[in-house]
C-alpha positions, 0 to 999 in steps of 0.5 A: 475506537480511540485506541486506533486513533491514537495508534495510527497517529502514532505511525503516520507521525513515524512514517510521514514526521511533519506531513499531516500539516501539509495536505489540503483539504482532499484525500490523495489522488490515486496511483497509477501504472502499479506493477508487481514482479514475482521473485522466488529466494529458494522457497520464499516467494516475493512480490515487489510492487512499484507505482507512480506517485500522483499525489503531493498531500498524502501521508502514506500508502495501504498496499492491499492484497487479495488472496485468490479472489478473497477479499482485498485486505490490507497488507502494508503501509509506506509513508509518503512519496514512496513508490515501491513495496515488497511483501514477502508471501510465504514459503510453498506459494501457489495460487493467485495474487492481486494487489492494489495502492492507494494513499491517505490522509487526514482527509479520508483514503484516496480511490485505488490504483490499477490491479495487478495480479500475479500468478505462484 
């Protein structure tokens, strides 16, 4: 357990330099108006997520993605203020793919944006 403490303030010092001391008290609100968009570059499918950032105290966002009704898992990080993803899926993609955003802090992770899912 200490080893992941002390790895995820690793990254958030890397991802957000200076924010853990800005958040007060609450963890971020949580983001709205997720959108994804599929893209394919030969055989490599990609999504490219947007979303509006509604917070000012977070430290970065868990993107989080659910293979076809699986459950969510998290599949990326972002630091603060960002409002855009791109996950690379795979080669030869098919099937169902739903999404959520939501922020953290040191406060705790803040509730789940809309889901979003696309269809490979």
């Amino acid at each position: 357990m200490r080893r992941r403490a002390i790895l995820v303030s690793w990254l958030l010092f890397w991802i957000a330099p200076g924010a853990a001391l800005a958040a007060p008290g609450e963890p971020p609100e949580a983001p709205t108006d997720l959108k994804g968009i599929k893209r394919f570059k030969g055989a490599m499918a990609t999504t490219e997520l947007t979303w509006k950032d509604r917070s000012d105290n977070e430290l970065g966002f868990e993107i989080l993605r659910s293979d076809g009704g699986a459950e969510f898992r998290v599949v990326g990080i972002v630091g603060a203020n960002s409002s855009r993803y791109k996950d690379e899926i795979g080669k030869y993609v098919t099937g169902a793919f739903s999404y959520r955003v939501r922020g953290f802090n040191q406060n705790g992770k803040g509730k789940t944006s809309n889901t979003v899912s696309l269809l490979f």
